[in-house]
DOZA-554646 format. One line per field, with one value per residue: residue number from 1; residue in one letter; x negated, y negated, z of N, C-alpha, C in turn. Coordinates in steps of 0.02 Angstrom, whole numbers, plus 50000, padded with zeros to 5 digits. Atoms other than C-alpha are relative to their C-alpha. Layout:
% residues N
i NUM;... $
aa A;... $
n.X X;... $
n.Y Y;... $
n.Z Z;... $
ca.X X;... $
ca.Y Y;... $
ca.Z Z;... $
c.X X;... $
c.Y Y;... $
c.Z Z;... $
END
This chain:
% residues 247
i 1;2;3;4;5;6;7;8;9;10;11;12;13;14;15;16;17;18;19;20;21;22;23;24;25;26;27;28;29;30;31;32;33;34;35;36;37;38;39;40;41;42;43;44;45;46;47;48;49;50;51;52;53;54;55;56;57;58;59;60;61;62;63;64;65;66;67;68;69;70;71;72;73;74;75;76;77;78;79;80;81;82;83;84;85;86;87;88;89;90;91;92;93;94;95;96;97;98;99;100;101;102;103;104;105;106;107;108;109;110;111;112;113;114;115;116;117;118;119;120;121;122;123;124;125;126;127;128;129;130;131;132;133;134;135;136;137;138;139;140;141;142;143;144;145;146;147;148;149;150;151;152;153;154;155;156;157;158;159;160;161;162;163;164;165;166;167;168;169;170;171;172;173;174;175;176;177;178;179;180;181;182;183;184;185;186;187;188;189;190;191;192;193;194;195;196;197;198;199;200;201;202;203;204;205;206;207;208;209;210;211;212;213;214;215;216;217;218;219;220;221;222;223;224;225;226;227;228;229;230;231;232;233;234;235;236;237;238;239;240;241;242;243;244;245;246;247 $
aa X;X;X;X;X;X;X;X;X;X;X;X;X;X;X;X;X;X;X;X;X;X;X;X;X;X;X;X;X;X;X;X;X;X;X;X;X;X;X;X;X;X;X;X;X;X;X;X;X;X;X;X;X;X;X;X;X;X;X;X;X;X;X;X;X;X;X;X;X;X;X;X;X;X;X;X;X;X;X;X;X;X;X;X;X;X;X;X;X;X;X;X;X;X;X;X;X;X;X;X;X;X;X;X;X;X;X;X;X;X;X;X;X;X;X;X;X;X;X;X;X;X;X;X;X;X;X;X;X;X;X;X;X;X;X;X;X;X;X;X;X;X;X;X;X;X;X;X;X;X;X;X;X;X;X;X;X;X;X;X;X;X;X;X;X;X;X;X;X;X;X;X;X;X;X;X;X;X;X;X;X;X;X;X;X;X;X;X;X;X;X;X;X;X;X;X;X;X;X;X;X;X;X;X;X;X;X;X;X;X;X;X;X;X;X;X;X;X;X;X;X;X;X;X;X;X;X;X;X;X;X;X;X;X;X;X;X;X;X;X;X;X;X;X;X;X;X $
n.X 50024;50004;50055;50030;50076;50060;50051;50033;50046;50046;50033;50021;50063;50061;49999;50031;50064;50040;50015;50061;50046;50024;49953;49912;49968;49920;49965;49971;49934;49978;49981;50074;49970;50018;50009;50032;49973;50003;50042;50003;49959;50027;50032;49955;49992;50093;50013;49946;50037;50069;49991;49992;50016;50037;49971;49961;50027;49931;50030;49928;49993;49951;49976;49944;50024;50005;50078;50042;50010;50033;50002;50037;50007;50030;50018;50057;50036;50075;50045;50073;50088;49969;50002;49934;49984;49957;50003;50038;50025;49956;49978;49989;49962;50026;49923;49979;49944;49939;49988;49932;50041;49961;49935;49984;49910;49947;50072;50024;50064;49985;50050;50062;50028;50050;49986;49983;50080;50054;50035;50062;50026;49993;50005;49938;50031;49959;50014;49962;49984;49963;50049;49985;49941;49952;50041;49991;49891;49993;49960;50012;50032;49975;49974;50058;50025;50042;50058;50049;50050;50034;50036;50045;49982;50048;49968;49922;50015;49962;49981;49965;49950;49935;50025;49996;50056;50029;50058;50026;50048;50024;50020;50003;50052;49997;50059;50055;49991;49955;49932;49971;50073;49987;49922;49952;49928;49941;49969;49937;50022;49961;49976;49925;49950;50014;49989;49937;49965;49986;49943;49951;49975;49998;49947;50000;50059;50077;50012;49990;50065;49983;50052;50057;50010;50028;49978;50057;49980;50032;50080;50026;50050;49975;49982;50062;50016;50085;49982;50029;50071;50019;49979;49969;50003;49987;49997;49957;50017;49955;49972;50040;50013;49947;50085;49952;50040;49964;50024 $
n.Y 50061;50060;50022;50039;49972;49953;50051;50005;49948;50010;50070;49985;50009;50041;50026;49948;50014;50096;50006;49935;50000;49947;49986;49935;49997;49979;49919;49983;50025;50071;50058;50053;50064;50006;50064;50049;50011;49938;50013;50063;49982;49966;50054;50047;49946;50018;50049;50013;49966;50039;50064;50061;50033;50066;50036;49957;49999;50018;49975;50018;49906;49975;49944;50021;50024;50078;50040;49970;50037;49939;50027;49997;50007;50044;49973;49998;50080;50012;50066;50020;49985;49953;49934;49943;49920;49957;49940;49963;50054;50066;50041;50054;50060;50060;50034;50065;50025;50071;49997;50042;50062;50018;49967;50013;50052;49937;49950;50027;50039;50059;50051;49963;49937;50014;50009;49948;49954;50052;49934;49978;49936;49917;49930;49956;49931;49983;49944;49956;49981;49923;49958;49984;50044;50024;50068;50029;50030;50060;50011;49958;50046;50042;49999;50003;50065;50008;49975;50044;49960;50103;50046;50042;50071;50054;50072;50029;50071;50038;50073;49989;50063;49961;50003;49914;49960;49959;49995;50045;49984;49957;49931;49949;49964;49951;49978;50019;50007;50029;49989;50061;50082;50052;50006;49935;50021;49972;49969;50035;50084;50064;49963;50006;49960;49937;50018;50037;49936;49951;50055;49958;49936;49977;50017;49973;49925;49970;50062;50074;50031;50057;50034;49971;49968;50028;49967;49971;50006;49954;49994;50038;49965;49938;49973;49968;49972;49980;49974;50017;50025;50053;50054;50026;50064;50036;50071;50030;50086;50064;49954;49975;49926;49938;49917;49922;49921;49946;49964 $
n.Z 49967;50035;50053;49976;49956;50036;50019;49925;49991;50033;49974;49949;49989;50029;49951;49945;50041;49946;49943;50001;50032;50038;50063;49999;50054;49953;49977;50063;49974;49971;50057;50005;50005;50065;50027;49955;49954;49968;49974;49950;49931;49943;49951;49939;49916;49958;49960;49969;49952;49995;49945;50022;50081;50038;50074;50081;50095;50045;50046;50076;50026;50075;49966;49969;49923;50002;49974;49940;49932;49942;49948;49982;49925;49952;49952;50040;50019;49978;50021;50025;49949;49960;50006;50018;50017;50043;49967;50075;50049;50012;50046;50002;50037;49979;50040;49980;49957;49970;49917;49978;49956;49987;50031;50056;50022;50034;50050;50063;50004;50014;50010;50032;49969;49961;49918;49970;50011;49985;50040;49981;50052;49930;50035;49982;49994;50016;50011;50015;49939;50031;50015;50046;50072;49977;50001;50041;50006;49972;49957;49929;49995;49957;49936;49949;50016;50062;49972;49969;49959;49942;50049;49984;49999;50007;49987;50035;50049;49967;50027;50067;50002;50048;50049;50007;49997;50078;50000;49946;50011;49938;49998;49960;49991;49944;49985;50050;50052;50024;50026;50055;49982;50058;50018;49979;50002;49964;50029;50028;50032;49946;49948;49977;50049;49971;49943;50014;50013;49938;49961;50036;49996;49936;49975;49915;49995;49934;49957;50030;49999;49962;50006;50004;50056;50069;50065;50028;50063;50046;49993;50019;50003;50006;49989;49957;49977;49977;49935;49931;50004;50062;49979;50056;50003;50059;49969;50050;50013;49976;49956;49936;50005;49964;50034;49950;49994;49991;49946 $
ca.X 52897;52950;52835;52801;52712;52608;52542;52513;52418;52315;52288;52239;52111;52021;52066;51966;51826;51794;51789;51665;51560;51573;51686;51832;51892;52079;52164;52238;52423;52415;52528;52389;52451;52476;52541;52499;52648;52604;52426;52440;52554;52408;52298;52424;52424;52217;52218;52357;52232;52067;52123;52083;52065;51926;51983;52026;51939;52052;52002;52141;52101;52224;52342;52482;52374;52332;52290;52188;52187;52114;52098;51945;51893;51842;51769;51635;51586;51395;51312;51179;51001;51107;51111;51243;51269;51252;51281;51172;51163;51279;51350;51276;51405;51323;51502;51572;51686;51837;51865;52057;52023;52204;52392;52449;52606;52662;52598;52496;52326;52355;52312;52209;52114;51971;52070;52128;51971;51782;51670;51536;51400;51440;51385;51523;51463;51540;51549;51670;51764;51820;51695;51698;51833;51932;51782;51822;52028;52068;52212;52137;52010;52116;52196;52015;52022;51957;51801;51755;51619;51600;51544;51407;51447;51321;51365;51512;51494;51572;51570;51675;51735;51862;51755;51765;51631;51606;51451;51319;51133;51081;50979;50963;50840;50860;50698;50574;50703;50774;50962;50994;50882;50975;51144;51284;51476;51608;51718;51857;51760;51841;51825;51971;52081;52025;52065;52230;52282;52270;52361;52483;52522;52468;52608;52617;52485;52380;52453;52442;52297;52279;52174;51971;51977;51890;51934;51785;51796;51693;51516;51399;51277;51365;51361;51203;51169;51021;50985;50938;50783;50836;50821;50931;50941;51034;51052;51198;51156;51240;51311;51174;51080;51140;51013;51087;50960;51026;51000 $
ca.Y 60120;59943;59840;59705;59831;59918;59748;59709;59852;59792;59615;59712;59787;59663;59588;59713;59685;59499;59566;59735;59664;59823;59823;59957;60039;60029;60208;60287;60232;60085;59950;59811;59631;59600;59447;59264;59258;59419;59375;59203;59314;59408;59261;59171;59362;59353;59182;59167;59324;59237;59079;58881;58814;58722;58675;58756;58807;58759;58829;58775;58975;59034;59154;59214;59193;59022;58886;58992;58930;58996;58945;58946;58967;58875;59016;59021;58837;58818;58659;58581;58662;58803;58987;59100;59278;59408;59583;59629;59462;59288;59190;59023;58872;58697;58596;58409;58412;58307;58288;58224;58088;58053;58141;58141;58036;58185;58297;58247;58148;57989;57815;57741;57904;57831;57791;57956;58066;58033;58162;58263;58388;58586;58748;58864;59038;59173;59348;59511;59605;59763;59909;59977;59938;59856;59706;59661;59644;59479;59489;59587;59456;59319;59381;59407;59227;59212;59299;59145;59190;58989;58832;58726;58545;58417;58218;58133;57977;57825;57687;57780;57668;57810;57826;58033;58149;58240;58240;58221;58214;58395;58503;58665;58778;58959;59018;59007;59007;58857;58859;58672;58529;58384;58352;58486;58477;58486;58626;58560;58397;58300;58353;58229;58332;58476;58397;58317;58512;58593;58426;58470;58652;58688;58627;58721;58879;58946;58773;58641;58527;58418;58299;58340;58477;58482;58523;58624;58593;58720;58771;58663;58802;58952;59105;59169;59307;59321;59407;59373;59259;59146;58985;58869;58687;58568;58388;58285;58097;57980;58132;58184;58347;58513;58677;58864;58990;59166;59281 $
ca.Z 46586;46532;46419;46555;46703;46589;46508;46696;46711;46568;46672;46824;46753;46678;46849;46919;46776;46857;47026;46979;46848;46756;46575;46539;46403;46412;46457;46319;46336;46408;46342;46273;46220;46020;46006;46079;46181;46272;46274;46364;46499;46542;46558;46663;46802;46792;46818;46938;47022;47015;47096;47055;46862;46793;46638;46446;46286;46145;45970;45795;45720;45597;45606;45704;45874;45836;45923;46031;46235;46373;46552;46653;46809;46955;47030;46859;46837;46875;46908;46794;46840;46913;46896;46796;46831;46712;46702;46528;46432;46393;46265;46237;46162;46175;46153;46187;46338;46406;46605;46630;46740;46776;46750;46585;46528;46406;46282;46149;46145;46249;46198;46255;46277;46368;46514;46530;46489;46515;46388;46461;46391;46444;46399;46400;46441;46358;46376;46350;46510;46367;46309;46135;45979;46121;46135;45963;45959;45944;46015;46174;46162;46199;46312;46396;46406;46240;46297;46415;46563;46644;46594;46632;46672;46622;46666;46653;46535;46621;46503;46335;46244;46140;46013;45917;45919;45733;45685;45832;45842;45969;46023;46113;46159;46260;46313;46164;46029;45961;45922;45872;45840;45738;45673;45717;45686;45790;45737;45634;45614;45782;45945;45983;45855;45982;46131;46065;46003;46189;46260;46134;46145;46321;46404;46609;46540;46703;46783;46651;46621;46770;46824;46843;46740;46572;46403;46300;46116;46021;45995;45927;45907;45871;45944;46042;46133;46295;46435;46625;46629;46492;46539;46430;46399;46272;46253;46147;46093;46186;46317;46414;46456;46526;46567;46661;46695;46664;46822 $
c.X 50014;49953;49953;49956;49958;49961;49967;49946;49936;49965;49963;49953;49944;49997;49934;49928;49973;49991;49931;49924;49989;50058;50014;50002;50059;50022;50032;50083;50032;49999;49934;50047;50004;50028;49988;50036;49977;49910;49970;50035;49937;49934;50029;49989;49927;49991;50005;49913;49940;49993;50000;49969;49962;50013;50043;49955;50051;49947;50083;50003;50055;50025;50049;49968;49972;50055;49995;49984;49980;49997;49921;49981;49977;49936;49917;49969;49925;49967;49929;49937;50041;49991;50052;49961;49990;49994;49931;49963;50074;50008;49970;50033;49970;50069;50006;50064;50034;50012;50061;49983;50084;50086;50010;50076;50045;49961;49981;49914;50026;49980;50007;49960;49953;50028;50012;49940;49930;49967;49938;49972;50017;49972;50037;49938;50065;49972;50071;50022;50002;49924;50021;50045;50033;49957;50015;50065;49982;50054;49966;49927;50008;50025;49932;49984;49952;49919;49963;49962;49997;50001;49964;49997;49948;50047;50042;49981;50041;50002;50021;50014;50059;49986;50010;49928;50032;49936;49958;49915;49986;49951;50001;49974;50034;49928;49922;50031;50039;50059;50024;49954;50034;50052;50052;50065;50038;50049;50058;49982;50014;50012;50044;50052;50005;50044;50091;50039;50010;50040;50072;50048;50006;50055;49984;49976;49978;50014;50003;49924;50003;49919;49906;49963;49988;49990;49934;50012;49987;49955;49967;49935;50008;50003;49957;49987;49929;49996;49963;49950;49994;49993;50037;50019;50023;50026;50065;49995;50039;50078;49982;49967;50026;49936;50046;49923;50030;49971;50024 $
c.Y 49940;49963;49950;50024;50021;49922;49972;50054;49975;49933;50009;50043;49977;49952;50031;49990;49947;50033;50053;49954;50055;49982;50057;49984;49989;50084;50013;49993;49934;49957;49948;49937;49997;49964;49955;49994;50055;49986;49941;50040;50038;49968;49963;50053;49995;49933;49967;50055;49973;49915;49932;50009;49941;49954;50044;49978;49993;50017;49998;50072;49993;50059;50004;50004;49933;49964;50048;49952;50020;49962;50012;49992;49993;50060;50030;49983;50016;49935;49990;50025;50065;50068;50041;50060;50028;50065;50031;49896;49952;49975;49927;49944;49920;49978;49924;50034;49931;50004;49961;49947;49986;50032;49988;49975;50059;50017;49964;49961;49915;49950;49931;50048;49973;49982;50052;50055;49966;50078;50007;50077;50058;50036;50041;50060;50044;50094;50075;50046;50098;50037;50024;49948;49959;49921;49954;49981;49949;49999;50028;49942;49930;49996;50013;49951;49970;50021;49937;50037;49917;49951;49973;49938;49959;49929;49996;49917;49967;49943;50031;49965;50050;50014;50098;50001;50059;50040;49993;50034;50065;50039;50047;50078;50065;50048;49963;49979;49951;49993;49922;49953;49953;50012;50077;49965;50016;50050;49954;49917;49961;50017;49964;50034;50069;49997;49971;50074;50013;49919;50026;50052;50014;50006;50048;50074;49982;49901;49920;49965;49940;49966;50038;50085;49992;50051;50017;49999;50019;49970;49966;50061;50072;50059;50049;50034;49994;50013;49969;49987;49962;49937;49946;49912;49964;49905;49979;49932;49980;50042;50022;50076;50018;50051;50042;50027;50045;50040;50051 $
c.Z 49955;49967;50057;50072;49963;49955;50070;50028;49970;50027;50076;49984;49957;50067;50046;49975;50040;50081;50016;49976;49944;49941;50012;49939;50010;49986;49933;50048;50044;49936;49981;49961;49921;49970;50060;50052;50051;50027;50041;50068;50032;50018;50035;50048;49993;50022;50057;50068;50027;50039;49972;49930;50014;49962;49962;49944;49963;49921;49950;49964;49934;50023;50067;50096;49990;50050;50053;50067;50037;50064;50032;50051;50051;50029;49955;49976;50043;49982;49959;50024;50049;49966;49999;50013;49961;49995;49948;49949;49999;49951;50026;49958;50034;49978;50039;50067;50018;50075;50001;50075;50047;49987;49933;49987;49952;49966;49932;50049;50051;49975;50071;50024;50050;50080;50034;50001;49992;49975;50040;49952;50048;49946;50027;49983;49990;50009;50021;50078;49959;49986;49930;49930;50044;50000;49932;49955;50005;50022;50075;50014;50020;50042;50067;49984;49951;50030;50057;50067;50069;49951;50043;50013;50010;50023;49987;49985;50026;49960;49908;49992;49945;49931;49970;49982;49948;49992;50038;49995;50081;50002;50052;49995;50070;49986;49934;49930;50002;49975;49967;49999;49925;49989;50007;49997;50046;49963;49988;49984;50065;50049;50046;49969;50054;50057;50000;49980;50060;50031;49970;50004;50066;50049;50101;49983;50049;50029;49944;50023;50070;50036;50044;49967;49934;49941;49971;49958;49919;49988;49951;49970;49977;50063;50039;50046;50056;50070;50070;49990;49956;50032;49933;50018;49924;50025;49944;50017;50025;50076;50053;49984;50052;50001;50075;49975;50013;50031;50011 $
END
């Protein structure tokens, strides 16, 4: 068997994961993805399967899967005060988002940004499609859309003036335990540096960034685990609040 059905195999059934709910080991013998080019092909056939794009997580990493991208999908956005899915438990990421507001002139960051993007707060929800050693490949991990699950879309800020988001005063709370309260970094220091990488690289992945879709620019909070019945809520200065109850 050629290299490119049997990685199709491997995108059908994680295809199959999003439509069950249940995780898979993969089969012994099935091809599996092990580098980036190979693992963007089999988020382009799940995405392509799963239907309209939200946005893209974008993550700078290291290494020969660097910059990490992912697509996301319409069909796992949850409004503010809304109610995620889950099968066992969720990933919470409090992060800065970008909403493309308008086509983009070419790749790269434009200027000035503010006309083209308008930052809102999200919580990206994150969680694993694989079972076992296969949950913790990173390559088999990006290609499970870097483990994304949804996001959460808080406001969209209408009077930016293009200013970056670094350092920012937040907090965020899931259930009883506190996860941030007070200053938090943007990974890499600049979540225009974030946003200006996936403009960048992306180029026509799972469709290309186009307008009202919104860029996610890493977790403000790390990396949190919690199951059905959490309720969750975070705020970012000068962004707005955001809250998902997990069901």
């Amino acid at each position: 068997m050629s290299e490119a059905p049997q990685i199709t195999a491997f995108a059908a059934a994680l295809q199959q994961s999003h439509a069950s709910g249940q995780r898979f080991v993969p089969e012994t013998g099935m091809s599996l993805p092990r580098d980036r080019a190979e693992c963007l092909a089999v988020q382009q056939a799940v995405s392509e399967a799963r239907g309209a794009v939200a946005g893209f997580k974008v993550g700078a990493g290291t290494g020969a899967l660097a910059p990490t991208v992912a697509p996301i999908a319409a069909a796992d956005v949850v409004a503010s005060s809304g109610v995620a899915k889950t099968r066992d438990q969720l990933g919470i990421e409090l992060e800065v988002g970008f909403e493309l507001l308008k086509p983009l002139p070419a790749a790269g960051l434009p200027e000035p940004v503010q006309e083209y993007f308008a930052p809102r707060v999200v919580i990206e929800l994150v969680d694993t499609r694989l079972e076992g050693e296969a949950a913790s490949d990173p390559a088999l991990k990006l290609a499970d859309m870097q483990i994304n699950a949804g996001m959460v879309l808080g406001p969209r800020v209408a009077d930016w003036d293009g200013s970056d988001f670094g350092t920012v005063a937040a907090w965020c709370d899931a259930g009883e335990t506190r996860l941030l309260d007070g200053e938090a970094t943007v990974p890499g220091g600049s979540a225009l540096a974030n946003l200006g990488l996936l403009c960048e690289v992306l180029g026509d992945h799972c469709g290309g960034l186009q307008p009202g879709q919104v860029v996610i620019t890493g977790s403000l909070c790390g990396l949190p685990y919690f199951p059905a019945g959490t309720e969750v809520s975070g705020r970012i200065e000068g962004l707005g609040e955001v809250s998902v109850t997990l069901a």
